[in-house]
C-alpha positions as CSV (number, residue, x, y, z in Angstrom):
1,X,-3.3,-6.1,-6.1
2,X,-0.7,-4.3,-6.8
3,X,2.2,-6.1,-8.7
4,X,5.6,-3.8,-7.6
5,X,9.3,-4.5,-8.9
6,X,12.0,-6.2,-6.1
7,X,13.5,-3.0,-5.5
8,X,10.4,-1.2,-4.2
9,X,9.2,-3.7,-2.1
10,X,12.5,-4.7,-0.9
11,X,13.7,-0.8,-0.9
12,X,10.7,-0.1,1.4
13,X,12.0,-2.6,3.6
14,X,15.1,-1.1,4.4
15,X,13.2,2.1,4.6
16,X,11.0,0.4,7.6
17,X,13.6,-0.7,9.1
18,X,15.8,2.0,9.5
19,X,12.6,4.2,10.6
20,X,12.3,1.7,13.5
21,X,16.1,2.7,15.3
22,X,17.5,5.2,16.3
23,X,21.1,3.6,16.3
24,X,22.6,3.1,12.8
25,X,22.4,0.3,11.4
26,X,25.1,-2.2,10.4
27,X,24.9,-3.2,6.6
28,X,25.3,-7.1,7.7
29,X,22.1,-6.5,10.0
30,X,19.8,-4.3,7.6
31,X,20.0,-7.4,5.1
32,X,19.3,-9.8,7.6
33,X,16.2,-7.7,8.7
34,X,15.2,-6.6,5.0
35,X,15.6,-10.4,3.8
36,X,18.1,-9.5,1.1
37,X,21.3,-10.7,0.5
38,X,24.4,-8.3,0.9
39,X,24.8,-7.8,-2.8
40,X,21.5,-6.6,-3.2
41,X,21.4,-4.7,-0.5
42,X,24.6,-2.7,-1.8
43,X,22.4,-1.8,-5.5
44,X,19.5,-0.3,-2.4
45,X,21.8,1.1,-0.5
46,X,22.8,3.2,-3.7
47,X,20.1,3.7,-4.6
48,X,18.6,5.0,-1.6
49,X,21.8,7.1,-0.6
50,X,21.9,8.9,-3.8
51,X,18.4,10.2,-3.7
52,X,18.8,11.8,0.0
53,X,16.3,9.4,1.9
54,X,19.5,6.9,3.9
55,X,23.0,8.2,5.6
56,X,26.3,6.4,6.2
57,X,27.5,6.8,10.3
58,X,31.2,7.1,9.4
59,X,31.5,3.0,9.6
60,X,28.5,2.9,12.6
61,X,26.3,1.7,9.6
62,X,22.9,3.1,7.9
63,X,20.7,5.6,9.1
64,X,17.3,7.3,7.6
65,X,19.0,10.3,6.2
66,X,15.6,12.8,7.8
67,X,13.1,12.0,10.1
68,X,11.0,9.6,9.2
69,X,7.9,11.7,9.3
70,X,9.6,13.7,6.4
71,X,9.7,10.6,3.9
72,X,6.8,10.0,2.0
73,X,5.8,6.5,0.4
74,X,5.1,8.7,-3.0
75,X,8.5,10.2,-3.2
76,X,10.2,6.6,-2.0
77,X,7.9,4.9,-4.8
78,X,9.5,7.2,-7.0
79,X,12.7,7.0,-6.3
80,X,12.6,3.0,-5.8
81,X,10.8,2.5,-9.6
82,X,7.2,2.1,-8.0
């Protein structure tokens, strides 16, 4: 079993759910859907945003920043400290 830090699991989360919409996604519903609080979605949210894989919709909310078929779990296991 694999034994993965809080910010990969939780990281791939977000990364699930956003890859399930089309729409952006508010902040307020991604950490209701991701089961994280809003402060700990904000350290994700940088996280993921400054390595390429999420997108801000001028205040619409998050969005996968490619298609989804253009993220792999390696390079988000990197990124997220996997």
């Amino acid at each position: 079993m694999l034994d993965l830090p809080w910010t990969t699991v939780k990281g791939l989360h977000v990364l699930k759910v956003l890859a399930g919409r089309e729409e952006p996604t508010s902040a307020v519903d991604l950490a209701s859907e991701a089961g994280v609080t809003p402060a700990r979605l904000s350290r994700l949210i940088r996280i993921l945003n400054k390595a390429g894989l999420i997108a801000s919709v001028s205040r619409r909310g998050w969005k996968l920043a490619r298609p989804s078929s253009e993220i792999r779990i390696l390079e988000a296991l990197e990124i997220l400290g996997g």
